[in-house]
N, C-alpha and C positions, 0 to 999 in steps of 0.2 A: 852556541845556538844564537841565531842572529835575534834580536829584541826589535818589534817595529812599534812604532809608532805613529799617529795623523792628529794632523788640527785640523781641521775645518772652520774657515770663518768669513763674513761677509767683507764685502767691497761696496762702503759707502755710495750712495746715489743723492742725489738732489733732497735733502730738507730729511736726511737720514734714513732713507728709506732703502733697501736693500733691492741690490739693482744686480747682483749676481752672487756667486758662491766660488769662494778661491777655495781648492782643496789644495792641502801637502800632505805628503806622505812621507816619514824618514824610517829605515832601519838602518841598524847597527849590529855588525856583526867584529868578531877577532879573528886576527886572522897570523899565524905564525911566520911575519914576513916582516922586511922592513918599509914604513911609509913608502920609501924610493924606489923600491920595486915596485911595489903594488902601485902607485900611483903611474907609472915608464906602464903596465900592464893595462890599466884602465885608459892611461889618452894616446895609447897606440887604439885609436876609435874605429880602427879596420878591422881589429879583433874582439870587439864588444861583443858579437855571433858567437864567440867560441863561450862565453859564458849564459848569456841570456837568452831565454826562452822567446822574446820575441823578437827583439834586434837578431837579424841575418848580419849583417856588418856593415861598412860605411866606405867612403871612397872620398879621397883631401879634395878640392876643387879650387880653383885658380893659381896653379902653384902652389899651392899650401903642403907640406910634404910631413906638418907633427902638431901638436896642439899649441897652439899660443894665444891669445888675444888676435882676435877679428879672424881669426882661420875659419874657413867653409870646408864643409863635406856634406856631401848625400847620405843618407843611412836610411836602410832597406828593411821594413819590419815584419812578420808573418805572424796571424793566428788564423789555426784551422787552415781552410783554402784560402783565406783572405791575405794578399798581398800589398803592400804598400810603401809609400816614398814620402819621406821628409827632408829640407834642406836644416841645416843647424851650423849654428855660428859661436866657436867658442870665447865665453864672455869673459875669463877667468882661466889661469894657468900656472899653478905655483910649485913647481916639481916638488913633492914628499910632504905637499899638504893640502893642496884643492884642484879641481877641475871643476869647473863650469860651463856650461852650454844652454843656447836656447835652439830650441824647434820651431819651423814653422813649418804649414802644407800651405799651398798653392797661397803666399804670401801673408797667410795667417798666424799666429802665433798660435801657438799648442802646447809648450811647456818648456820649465827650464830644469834641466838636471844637474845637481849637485854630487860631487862625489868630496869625502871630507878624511883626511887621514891622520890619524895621530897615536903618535907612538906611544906604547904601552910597555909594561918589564917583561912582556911574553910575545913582543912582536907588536901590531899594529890595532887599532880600533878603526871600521873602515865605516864611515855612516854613507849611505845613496838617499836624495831625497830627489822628490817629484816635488814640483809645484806645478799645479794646471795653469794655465795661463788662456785658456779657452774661451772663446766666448760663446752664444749659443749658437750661433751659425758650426760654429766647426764641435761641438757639442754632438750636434747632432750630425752632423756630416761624418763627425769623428762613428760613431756608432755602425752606421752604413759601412763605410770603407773598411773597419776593420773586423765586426762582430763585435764587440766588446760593447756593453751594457752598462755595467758597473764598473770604471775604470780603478774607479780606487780600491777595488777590493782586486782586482786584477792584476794593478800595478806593486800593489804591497808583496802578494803574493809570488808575480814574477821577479822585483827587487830582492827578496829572500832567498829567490834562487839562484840570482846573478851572483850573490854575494858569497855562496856557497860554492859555487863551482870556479870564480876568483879563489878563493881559497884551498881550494882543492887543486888547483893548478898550480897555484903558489907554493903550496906544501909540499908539493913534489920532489 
């Protein structure tokens, strides 16, 4: 059963006054597989759709053909009727122990994703976290474009289930 977790905390301003709100968001789930699989499953980022409820899937851009440091792709999100486009650049790539990535829309920053693997005596421990990286321009833009309101209650939620149907695939 995946366990989640959030912190929530400010992003100092001038003379300490709080000038925004960084949310993360992590779960952790197990999952009966090895880091190496599962991690070859997650930065194949064309098939992220096939687990996540809002990622549709993602496409490499400029030659980029797997995940590595400074790789671009497009990735394609949907809730409800609501469809949408982010570019994202992986910042981080450690086969059978991390994957990182940042988001942005229309040259904004929007978030960095974290996937974290490590091995355990039954397989693997797989933790996804969110970091918002939003400011309020794409705050509220964010809102508009996709319907989502509450994103951290959305994203924990939707994280929980990526993590389950990763697993569910993986167990196969």
């Amino acid at each position: 059963m995946p366990t989640a977790g959030g912190t929530v905390g400010p992003i100092g301003g001038p003379r300490g006054y709080c000038v925004a709100m960084a949310d993360q968001v992590s779960v952790t789930t197990e999952i009966r597989a090895s880091p190496e699989s599962l991690y070859a499953m997650v930065a194949d980022l064309p098939r992220m759709g096939e687990w996540s409820p809002e990622n549709v899937g993602a496409s490499w851009l400029g030659g980029a053909t797997g995940a590595a440091p400074g790789a671009r792709f497009k990735g394609v999100n949907s809730a409800g009727r609501k469809r949408w486009s982010t570019a994202g650049t992986v910042i981080e790539a450690v086969p059978g122990r991390v994957l990182s990535f940042r988001v942005t829309a229309v040259g904004l920053k929007v978030a960095r994703w974290t996937y974290r693997f490590e091995a355990t005596a039954s397989g693997c421990a797989v933790t996804e976290t969110w970091d918002d990286e939003r400011g309020a321009v794409v705050t509220l833009l964010g809102k508009l474009v996709s319907g989502v309101g509450d994103r951290v209650t959305h994203n924990r939620v939707g994280m929980e289930e990526t993590l389950r149907n990763l697993g569910a695939a993986a167990e196969d």
